[in-house]
Structure formats: C-alpha cells, structure tokens
C-alpha positions as a LaTeX table, in Angstrom:
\begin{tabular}{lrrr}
\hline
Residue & $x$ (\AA) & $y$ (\AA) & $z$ (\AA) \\
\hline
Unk1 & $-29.91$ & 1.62 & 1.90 \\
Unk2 & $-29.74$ & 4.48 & $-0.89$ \\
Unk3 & $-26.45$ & 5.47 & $-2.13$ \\
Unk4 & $-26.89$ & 9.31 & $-1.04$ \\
Unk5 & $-27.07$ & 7.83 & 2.49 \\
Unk6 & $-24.16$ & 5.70 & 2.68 \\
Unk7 & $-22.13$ & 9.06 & 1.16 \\
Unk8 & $-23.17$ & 10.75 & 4.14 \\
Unk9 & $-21.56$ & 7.79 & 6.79 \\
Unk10 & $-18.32$ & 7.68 & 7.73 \\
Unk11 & $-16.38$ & 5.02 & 5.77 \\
Unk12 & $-14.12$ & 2.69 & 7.37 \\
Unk13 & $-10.45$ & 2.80 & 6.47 \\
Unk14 & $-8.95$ & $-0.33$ & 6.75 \\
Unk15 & $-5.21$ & $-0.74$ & 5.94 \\
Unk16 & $-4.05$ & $-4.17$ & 4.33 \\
Unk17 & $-0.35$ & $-4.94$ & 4.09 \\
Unk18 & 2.28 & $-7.71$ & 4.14 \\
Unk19 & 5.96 & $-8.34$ & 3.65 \\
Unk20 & 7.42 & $-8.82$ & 0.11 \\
Unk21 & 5.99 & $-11.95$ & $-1.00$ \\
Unk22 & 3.03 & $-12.50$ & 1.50 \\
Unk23 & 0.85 & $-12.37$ & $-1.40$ \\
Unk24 & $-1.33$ & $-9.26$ & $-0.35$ \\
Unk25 & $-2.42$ & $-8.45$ & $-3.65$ \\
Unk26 & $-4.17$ & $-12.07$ & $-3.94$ \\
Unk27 & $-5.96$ & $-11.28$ & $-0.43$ \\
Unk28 & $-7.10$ & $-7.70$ & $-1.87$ \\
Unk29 & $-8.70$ & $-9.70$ & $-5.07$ \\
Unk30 & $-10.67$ & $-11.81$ & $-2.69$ \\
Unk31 & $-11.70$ & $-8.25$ & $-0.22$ \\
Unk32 & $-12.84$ & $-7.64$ & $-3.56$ \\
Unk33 & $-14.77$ & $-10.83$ & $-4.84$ \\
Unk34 & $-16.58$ & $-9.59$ & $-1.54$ \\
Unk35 & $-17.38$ & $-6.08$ & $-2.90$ \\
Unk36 & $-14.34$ & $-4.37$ & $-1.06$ \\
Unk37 & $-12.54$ & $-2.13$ & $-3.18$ \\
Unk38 & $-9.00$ & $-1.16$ & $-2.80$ \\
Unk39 & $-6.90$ & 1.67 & $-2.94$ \\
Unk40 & $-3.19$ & 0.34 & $-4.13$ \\
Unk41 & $-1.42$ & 3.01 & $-2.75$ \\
Unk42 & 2.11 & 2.06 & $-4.66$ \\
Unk43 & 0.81 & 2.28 & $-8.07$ \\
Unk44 & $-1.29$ & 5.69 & $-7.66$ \\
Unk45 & 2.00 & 7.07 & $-6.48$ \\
Unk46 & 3.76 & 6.58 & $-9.49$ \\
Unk47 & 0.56 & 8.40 & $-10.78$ \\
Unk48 & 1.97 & 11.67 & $-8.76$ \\
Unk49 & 4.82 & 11.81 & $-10.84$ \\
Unk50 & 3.03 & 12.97 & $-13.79$ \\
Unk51 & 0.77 & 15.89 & $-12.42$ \\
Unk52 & 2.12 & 19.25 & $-13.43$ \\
Unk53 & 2.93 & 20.62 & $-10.31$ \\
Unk54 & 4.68 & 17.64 & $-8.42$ \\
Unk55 & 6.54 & 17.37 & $-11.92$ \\
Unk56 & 7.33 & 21.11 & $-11.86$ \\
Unk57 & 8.83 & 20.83 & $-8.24$ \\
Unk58 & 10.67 & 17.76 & $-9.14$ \\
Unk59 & 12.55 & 19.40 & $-12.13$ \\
Unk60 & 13.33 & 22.15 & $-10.17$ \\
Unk61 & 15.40 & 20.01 & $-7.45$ \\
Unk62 & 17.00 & 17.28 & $-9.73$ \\
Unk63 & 17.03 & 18.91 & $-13.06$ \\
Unk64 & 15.01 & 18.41 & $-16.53$ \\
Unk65 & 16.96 & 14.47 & $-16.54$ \\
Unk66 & 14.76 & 13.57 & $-14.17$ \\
Unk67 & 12.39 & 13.13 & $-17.02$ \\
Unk68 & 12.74 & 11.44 & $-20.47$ \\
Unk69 & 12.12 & 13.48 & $-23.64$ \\
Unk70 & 8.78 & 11.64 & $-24.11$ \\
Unk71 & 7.93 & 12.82 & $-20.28$ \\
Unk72 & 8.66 & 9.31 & $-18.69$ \\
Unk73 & 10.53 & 8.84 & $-15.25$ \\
Unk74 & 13.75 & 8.59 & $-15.22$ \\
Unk75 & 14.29 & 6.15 & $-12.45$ \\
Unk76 & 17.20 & 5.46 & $-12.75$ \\
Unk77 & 18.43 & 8.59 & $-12.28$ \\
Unk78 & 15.69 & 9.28 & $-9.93$ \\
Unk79 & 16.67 & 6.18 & $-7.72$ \\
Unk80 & 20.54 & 7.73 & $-7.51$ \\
Unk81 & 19.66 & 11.02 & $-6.33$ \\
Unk82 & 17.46 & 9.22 & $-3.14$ \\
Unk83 & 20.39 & 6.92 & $-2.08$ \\
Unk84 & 22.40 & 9.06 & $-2.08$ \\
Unk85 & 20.65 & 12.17 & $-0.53$ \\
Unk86 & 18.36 & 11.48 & 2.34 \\
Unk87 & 17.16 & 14.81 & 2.41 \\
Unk88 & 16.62 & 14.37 & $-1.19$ \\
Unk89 & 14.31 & 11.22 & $-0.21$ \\
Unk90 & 12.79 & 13.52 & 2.53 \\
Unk91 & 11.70 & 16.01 & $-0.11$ \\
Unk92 & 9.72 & 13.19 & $-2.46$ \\
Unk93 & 7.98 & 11.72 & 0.60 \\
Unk94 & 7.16 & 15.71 & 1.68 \\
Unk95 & 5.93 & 15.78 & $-1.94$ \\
Unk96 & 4.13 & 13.08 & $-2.36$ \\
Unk97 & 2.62 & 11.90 & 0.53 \\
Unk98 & 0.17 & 14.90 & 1.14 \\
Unk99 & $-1.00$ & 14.19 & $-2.75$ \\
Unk100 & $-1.64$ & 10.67 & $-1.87$ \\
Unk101 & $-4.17$ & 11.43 & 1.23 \\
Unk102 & $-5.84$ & 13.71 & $-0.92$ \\
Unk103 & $-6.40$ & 11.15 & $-3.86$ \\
Unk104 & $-7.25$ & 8.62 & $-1.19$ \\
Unk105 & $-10.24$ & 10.90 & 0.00 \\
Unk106 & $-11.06$ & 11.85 & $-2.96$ \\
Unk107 & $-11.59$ & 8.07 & $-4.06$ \\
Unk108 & $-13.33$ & 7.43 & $-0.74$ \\
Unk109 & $-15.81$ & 9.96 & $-1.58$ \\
Unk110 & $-16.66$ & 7.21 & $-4.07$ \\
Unk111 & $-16.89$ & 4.53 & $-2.75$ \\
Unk112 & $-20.35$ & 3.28 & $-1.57$ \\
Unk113 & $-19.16$ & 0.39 & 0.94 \\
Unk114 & $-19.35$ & 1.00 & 4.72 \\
Unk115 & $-15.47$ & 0.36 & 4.43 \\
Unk116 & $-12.68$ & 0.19 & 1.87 \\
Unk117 & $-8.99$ & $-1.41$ & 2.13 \\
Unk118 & $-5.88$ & 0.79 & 1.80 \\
Unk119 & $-2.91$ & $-1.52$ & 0.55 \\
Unk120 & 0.61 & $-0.32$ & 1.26 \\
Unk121 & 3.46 & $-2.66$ & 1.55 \\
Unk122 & 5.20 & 0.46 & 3.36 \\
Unk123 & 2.36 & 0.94 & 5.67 \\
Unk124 & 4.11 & 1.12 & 9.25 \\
Unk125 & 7.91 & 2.23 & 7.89 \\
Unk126 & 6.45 & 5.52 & 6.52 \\
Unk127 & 3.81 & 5.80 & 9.67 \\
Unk128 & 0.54 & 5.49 & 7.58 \\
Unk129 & $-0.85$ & 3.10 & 10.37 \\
Unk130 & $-2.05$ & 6.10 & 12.28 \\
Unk131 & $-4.45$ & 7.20 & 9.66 \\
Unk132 & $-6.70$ & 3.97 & 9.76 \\
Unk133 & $-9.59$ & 2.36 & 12.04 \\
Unk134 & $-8.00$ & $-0.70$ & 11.72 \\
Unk135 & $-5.33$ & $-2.88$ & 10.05 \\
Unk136 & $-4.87$ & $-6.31$ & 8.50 \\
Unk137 & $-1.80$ & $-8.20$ & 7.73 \\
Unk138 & $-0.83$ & $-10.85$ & 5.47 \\
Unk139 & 1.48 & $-13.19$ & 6.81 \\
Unk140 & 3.68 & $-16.06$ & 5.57 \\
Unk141 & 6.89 & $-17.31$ & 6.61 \\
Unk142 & 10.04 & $-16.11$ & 5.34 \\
Unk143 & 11.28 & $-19.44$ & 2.51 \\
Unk144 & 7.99 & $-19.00$ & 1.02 \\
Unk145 & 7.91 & $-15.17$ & 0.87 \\
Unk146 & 11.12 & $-14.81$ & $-1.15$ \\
Unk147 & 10.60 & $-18.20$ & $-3.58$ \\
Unk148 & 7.07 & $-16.22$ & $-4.40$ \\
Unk149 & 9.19 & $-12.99$ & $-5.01$ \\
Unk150 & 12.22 & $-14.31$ & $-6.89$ \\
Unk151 & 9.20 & $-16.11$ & $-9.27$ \\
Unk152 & 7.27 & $-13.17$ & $-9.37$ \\
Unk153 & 9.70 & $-10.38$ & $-9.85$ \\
Unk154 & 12.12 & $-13.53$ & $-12.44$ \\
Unk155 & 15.33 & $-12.09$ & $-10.05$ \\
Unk156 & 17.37 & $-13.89$ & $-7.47$ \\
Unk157 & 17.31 & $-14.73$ & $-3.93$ \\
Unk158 & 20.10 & $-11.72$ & $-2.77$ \\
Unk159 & 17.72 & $-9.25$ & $-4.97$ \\
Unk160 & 14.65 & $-10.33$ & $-3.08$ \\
Unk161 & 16.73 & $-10.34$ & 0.52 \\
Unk162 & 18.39 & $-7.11$ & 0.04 \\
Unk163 & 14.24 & $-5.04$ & $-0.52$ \\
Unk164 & 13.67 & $-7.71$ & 2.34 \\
Unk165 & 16.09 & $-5.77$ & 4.77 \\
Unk166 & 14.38 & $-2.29$ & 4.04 \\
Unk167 & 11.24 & $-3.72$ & 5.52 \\
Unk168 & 10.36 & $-4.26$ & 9.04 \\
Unk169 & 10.38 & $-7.93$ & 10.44 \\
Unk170 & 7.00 & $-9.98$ & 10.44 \\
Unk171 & 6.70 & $-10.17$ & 13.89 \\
Unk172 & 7.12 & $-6.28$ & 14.45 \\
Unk173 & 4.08 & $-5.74$ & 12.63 \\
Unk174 & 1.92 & $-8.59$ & 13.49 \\
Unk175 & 2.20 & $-6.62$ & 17.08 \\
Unk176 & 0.91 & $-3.33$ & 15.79 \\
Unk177 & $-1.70$ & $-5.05$ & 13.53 \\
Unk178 & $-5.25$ & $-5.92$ & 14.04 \\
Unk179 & $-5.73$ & $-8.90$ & 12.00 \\
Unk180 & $-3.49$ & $-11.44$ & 10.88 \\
Unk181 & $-4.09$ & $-13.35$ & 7.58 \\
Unk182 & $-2.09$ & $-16.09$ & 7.34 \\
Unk183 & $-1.31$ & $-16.89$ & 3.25 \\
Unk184 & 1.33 & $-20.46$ & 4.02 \\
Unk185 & 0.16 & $-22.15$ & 1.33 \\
Unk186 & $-1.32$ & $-24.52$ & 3.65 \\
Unk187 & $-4.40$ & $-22.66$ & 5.79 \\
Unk188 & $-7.28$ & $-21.63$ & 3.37 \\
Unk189 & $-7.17$ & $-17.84$ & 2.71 \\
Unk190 & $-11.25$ & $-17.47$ & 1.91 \\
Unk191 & $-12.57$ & $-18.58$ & 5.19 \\
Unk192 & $-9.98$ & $-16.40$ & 6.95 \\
Unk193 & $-11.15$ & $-13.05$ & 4.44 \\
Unk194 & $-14.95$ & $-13.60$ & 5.20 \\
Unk195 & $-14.36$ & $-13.99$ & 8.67 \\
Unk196 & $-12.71$ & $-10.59$ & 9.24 \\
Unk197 & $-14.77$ & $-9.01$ & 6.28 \\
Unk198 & $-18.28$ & $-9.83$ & 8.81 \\
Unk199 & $-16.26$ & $-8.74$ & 11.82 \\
Unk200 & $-15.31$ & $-5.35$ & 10.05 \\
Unk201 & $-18.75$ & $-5.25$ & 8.57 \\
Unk202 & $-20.02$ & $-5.24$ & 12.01 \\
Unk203 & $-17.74$ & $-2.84$ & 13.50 \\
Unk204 & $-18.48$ & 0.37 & 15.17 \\
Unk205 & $-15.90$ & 3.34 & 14.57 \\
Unk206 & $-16.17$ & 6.08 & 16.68 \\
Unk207 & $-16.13$ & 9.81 & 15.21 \\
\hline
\end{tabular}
C-alpha cells in the first residue's frame, strides 16, 4: 500500500499509559521495535512553553520571572504559582492543552502506520481518554513501581509516594482501559506487545 493512500485512512489513536514506575516508556520502545511510533505527550509539552504566543500569555499572568534571562523556565517559580492558585493551574491546562491536540494532529498527519500510540502518564486525571479508539495500560504492582522510580528519578521512597498520591489508583484505570500490559518483572513483556499490536492491527474503527 502507497504512502498517499494510507494518508488518506483514518489513523488509529491508541493511548498508552501507566502509573509512576510501570515502566511505560520501555513498552513504547518495543510498540516501536514493531514500527509504532509514539507521541510522548509530557515532553512535547514542555515544548509549548517556548512558542511565542503561549510564552507571551504566560508573562502576562505571572510576570517576566517566569522566565530566565537566557529564556529558560523558571519552574520553580512556575511550580509555586500552580500550588498555590488552582485557577492559576486552570489557566496552563486552558493554555496548553488545545496546543497539544493540535501538535498531536499535526504529527499524525505524518505518520504512515494504520495506528500510532499516544503516551500520557496523566491520561485519565486530565480526561484525554475520550479522545482515543482505544487504550492500553501498563501495569505493575505497587513495591516494584516505586523501587523503579526512587532508582530512576536517584530520590526517596516519600518523594516517589507523595507524585504517587496525585495519580489515580491501578485498579481505577485498569477498569476504564482496554488492554492491560502487565510489566512485574516476572511475565514477558514482548509476547504480551505483539499480541495486542496484531489485535489493534486488525481492528476496525468506526468513523
């Protein structure tokens, strides 16, 4: 099939997340060992930051400290005012959010796949579920999650527990999710990713 042709087919979205320390990110390398590419929704965020009008808006409701002389974040500073404020934190994700569905489909555009993976460790919090065909999530149990953070992230267990408590539990989102990878350490993780890669291969999305 010519690539002209698959631009023209409606590309699956397929959301991928997991609880601090489920080790998403190593699933997502695998999705893309298959020729899967994902869309790391945390890291083009930061991206937003930096475009001249977010940046303009930004300045305009914290102040010019909201950015370093050499134009860097200050997050720090940035961090304070969203604690503190949750109408403050209401106005980045009003921001934001609208820019990051219109890089997304812009990069889908791109893609040449019959589906691509959206990763977001915030997925169901924030309410981005909604927006996909179908979602997978990375599962581990809770001991294993936070030694894999607090080696990870070099920071200690009350550091890893306390980002813990912002996220949902496990078992809410295994209920809302499609399919469950299960990263224990123990079950293999590359016959579980090829077996929902055919499955999603094969499915049929409706218009």
């Amino acid at each position: 099939m010519n690539i002209s042709l698959l631009k023209e087919m409606k590309i699956k979205r397929i959301a991928i997340t997991g609880n601090i320390g489920s080790g998403k990110s190593l699933v997502c390398k695998i999705f893309n060992h298959l020729g899967i590419n994902t869309f790391h929704s945390d890291e083009e965020t930061k991206k937003l930051y930096f475009l001249p009008d977010v940046k303009k808006e930004i300045i305009g409701r914290f102040g010019e400290e909201v950015y370093f002389e050499d134009g860097s974040l200050n997050k720090k500073l940035l961090s304070y005012h969203l604690f503190q404020n949750k109408e403050a934190l209401q106005f980045i994700e009003d921001l934001l959010y609208p820019k990051l569905n219109q890089v997304f489909d812009e990069w889908c555009e791109k893609q040449t796949s019959n589906y691509v993976l959206f990763e977001s460790a915030i997925l169901f919090e924030k309410n981005f579920d909604k927006q996909f065909d179908k979602i997978i999530f990375v599962s581990a149990p809770e001991d294993i999650r936070v030694k894999r953070a607090m080696q990870r992230d070099k920071c200690d267990e009350e550091n890893v527990r306390s980002r813990m408590r912002l996220q949902w539990d496990e078992e809410m989102k295994i209920a809302k999710s499609d399919y469950i990878i299960n990263n224990d350490g123990i079950e293999m993780l590359i016959p579980q990713v090829v077996k929902i890669n055919s499955e999603i291969q094969n499915l049929k999305i409706s218009e």
